[in-house]
C-alpha positions in Angstrom: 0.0 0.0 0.0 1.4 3.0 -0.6 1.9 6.2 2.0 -1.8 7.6 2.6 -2.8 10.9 3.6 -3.1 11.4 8.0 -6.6 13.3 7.0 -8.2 9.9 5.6 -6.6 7.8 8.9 -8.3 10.9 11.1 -11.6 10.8 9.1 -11.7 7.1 9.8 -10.5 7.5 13.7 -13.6 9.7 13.8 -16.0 7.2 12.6 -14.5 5.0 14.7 -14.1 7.1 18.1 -10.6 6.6 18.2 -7.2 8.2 18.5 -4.2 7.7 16.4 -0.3 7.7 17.7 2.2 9.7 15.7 5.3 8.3 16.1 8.8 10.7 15.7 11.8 8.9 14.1 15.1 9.6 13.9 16.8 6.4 12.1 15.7 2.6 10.4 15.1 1.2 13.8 12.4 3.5 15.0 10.8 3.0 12.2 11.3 -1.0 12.3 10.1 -0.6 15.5 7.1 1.1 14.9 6.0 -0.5 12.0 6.2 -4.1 13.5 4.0 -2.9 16.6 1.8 -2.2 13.8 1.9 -5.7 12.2 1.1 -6.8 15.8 -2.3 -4.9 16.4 -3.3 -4.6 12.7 -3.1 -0.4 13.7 -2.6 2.6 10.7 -0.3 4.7 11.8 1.0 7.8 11.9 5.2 8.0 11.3 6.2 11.7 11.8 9.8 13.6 11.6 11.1 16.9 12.9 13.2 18.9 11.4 16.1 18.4 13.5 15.0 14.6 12.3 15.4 15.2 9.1 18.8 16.8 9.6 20.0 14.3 11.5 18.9 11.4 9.3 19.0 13.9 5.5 15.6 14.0 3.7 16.4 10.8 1.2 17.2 8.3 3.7 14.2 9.2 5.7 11.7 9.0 2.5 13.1 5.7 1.5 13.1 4.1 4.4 8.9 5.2 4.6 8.8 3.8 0.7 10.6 0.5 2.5 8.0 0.5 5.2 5.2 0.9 2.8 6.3 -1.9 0.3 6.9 -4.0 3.5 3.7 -4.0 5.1 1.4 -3.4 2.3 -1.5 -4.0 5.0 -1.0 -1.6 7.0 -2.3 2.5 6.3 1.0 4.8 6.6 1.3 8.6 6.8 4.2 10.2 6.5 4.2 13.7 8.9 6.4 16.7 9.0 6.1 17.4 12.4 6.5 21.0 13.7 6.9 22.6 10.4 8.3 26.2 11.0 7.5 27.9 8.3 5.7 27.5 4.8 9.5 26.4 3.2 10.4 24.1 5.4 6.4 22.2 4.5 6.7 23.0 1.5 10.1 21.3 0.9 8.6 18.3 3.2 5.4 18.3 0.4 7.8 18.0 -2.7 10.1 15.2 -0.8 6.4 12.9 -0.8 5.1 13.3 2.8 1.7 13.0 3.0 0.8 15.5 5.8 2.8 18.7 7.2 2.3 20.7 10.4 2.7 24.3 9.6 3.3 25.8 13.4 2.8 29.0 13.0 2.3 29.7 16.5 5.7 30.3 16.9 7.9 32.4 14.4 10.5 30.7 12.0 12.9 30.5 14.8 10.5 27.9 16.7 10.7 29.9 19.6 9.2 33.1 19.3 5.7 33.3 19.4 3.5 35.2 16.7 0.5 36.8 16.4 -2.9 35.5 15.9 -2.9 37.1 12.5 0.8 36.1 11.6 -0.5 32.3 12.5 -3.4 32.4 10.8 -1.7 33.9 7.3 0.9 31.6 7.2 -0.8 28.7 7.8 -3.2 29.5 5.2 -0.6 29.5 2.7 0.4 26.3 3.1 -3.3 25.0 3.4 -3.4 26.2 -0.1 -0.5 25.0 -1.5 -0.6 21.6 0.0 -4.4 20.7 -0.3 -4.0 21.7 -3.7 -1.5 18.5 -3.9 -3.8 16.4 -1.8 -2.1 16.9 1.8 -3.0 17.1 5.0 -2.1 19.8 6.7 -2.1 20.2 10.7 -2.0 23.7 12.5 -1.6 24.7 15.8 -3.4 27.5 18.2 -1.9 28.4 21.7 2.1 27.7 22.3 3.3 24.7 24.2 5.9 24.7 26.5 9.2 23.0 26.6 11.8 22.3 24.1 12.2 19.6 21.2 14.6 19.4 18.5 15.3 22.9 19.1 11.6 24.1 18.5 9.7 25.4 21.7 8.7 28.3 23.7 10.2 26.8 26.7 8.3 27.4 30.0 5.3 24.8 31.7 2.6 25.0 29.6 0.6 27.1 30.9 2.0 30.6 29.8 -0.3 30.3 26.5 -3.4 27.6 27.0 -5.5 27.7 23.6 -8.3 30.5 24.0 -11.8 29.0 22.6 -13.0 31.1 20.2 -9.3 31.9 18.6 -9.4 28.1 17.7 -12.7 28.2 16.5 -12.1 31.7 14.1 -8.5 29.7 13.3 -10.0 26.8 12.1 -12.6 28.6 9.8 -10.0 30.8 8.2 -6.7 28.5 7.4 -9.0 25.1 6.9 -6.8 23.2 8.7 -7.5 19.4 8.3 -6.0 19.2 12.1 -5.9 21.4 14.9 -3.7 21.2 17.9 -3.9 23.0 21.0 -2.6 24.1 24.1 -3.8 22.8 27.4 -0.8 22.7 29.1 0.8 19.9 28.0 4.9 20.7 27.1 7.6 18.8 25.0 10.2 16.9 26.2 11.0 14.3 29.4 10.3 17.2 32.3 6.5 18.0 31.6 5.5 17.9 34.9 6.6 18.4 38.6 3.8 16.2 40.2 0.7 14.0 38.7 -1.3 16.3 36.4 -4.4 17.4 37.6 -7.0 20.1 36.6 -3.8 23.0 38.1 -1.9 22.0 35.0 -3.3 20.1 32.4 -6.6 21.7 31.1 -8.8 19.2 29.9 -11.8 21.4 30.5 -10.6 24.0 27.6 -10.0 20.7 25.1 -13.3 19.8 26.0 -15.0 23.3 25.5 -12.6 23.1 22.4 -14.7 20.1 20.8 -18.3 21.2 21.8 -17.3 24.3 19.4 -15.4 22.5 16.7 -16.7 19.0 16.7 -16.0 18.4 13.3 -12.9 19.5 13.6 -10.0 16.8 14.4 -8.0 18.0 17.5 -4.0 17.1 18.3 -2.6 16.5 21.6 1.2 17.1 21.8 3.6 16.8 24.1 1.4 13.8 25.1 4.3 11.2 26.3 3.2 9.3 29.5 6.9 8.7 30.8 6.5 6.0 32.6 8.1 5.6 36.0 9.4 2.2 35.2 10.9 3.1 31.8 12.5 6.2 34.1 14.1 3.7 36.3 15.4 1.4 34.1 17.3 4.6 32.5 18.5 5.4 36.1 18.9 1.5 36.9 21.5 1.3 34.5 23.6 4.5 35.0 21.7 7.5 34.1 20.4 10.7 36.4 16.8 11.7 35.3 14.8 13.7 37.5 11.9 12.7 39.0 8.7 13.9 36.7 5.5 12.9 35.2 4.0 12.8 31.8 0.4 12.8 30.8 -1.5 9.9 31.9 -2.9 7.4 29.6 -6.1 8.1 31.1 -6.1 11.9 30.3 -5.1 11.0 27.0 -8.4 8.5 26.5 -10.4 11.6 28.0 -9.0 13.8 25.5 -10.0 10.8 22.6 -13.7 10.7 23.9 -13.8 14.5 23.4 -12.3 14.8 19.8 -8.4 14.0 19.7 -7.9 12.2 17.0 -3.6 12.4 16.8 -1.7 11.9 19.8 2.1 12.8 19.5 4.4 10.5 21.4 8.3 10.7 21.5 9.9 10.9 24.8 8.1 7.5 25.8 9.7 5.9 22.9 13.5 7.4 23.9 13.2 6.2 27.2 12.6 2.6 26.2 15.5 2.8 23.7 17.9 4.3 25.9 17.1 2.2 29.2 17.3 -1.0 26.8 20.8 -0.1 25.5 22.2 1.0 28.8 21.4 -2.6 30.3 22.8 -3.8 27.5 25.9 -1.9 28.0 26.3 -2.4 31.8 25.8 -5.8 32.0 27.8 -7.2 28.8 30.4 -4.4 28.5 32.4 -6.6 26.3 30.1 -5.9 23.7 30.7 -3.4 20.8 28.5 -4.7 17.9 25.4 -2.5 17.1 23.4 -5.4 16.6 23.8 -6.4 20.0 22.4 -2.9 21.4 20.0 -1.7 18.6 18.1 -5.0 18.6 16.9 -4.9 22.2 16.3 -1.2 22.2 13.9 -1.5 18.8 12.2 -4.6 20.4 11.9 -2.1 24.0 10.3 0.5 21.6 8.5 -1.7 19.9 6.5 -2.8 22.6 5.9 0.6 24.0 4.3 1.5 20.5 2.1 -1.8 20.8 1.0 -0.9 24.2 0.2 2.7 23.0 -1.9 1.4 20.0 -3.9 -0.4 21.7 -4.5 2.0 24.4 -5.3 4.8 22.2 -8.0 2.4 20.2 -6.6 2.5 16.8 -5.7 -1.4 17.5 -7.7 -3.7 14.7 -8.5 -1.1 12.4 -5.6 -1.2 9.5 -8.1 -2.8 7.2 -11.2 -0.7 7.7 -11.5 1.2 4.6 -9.4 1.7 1.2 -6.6 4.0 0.9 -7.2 7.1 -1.3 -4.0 8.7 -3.2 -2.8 12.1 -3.1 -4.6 12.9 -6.3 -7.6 11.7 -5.0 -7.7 13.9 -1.8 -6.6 16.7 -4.2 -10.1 16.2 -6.3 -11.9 15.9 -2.6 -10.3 19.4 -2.0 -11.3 21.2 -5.3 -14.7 19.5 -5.2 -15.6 20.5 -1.7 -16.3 16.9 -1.0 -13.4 17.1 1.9 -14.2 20.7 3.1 -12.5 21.5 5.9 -14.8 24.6 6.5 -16.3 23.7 10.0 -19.3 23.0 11.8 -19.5 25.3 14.5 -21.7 25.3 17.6 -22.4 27.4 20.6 -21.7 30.9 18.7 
């Protein structure tokens, strides 16, 4: 099957009332890893790189390694995501390499750490709503600034210094036509999201909730949405490392967030943790090893399972063979036709 477009795997996670995982990679075993837990729970999925990812790893080797996923698991739906998109070049260039869906984050400037306006947001995100629906892509925005710092691109701070305010998201979505919308509810990238269990003080389900009684045709995003598990933290210290004590978002917030419109769920730090605890066992308890192989295996399988666990958890388990894929130039006609207006249904104006 070849890469689909993440707007047909979020049109079909709304029929089905549930969330999808986007996945960051960096290298082949990531995406091995992901793409096996797949396999494993019949799941589409959502594969998604940074830009710092697609330094790291160069543009080709990234895109051939999705075509290699794609010929390899023919069963199973795959978009291809540029995550955190800082301005329309950078989508743009992501759109003519053969991803299937960009995030143009305009709430932040081009240096992914400023952030704009509401009207700077709103106009550049508009421009690449044109330019990549025109080409049949999906195109995710986002209103409000999280906190924290990944891959370079943040506003740093908790969370909370710019929550999503209701009715920007609702005139946001009517005038860019996002096909995905995520928002700020306190959530923040990175390991260190938290300083105690979330609860209502810092993670502000309430305004997702209020978010989705407004837009409820509208398919929300939850970022910065890793769980970091305390086990998977102290198998990291177990074995030699020094994180800090913190908490991610709980699965359970998560599945709240799912019954109330989320529909992609970003999740990266979980998957570091499980790689990095699984190759510092390896190293401090067989330090006569130096072949790749011998770390690299058990850190994919580590990851792999965490992605399983997440699939499942999230819903999108068993539902890889729902529907049909539709191309690029398919979407494209849906676009021009109005047949996949993104022009939403509002309520409670």
């Amino acid at each position: 099957m070849p890469l689909v477009t993440m707007r047909q795997l979020l049109d079909e996670a709304a029929k089905g009332g549930y969330g999808v995982g986007a996945f960051n990679v960096n290298n082949m075993e990531q995406i091995q890893a992901i793409m096996e837990a797949a396999k494993e729970t019949n799941s589409p999925v959502i594969i998604q790189a940074s830009r710092g990812a697609r330094q790291y790893a160069q543009d080709r080797y990234l895109y051939h390694l999705m075509l290699a996923a794609a010929e390899l698991y023919p069963e199973i739906p795959i978009a291809m995501h540029q995550d955190h998109g800082n301005s329309f070049e950078t989508c743009k260039s992501a759109i003519e390499l053969g991803f299937t869906s960009v995030m143009m984050d305009g709430s932040l400037k081009a240096d992914g750490k400023t952030p704009t306006d509401f009207e700077e947001n709103v106009e550049v995100t508009r421009r690449v709503v044109d330019y990549a629906h025109e080409r049949g892509v999906t195109v995710e925005g986002e209103i409000g600034v999280l906190g924290g710092i990944e891959d370079g691109h943040g506003a740093g701070g908790t969370g909370l210094e710019h929550v999503t305010d209701p009715d920007q998201a609702v005139e946001f979505a009517e005038r860019t036509g996002v096909d995905a919308l995520a928002i700020a509810i306190g959530t923040s990238h990175g390991a260190y999201k938290f300083s105690k269990k979330p609860d209502g003080s810092v993670l502000k389900m309430e305004l997702l909730i209020e978010i989705h009684k407004r837009l409820p045709k509208t398919h929300l995003v939850m970022h910065g949405s890793s769980s970091v598990p305390k086990d998977l933290q102290a198998i990291v210290n177990q074995y030699g490392g020094h994180l800090k004590e913190t908490w991610g978002v709980p699965v359970e917030e998560i599945q709240l967030g799912i019954r109330n419109g989320v529909r992609k769920i970003n999740v990266d730090t979980d998957n570091r943790l499980a790689i990095t605890g699984a190759i510092r066992k390896v190293f401090a308890e067989t330090p006569e090893k130096f072949d790749p192989r011998d770390y690299l295996k058990p850190a994919r399988d580590a990851m792999k399972k965490l992605v399983s666990e997440r699939m499942t958890q999230f819903g999108q388990a068993g539902h890889a063979g729902d529907y049909t894929q539709k191309s690029v130039a398919d979407m494209a006609k849906g676009y021009r036709d109005g047949s996949l207006s993104t022009q939403p249904l509002v309520v409670g104006r």
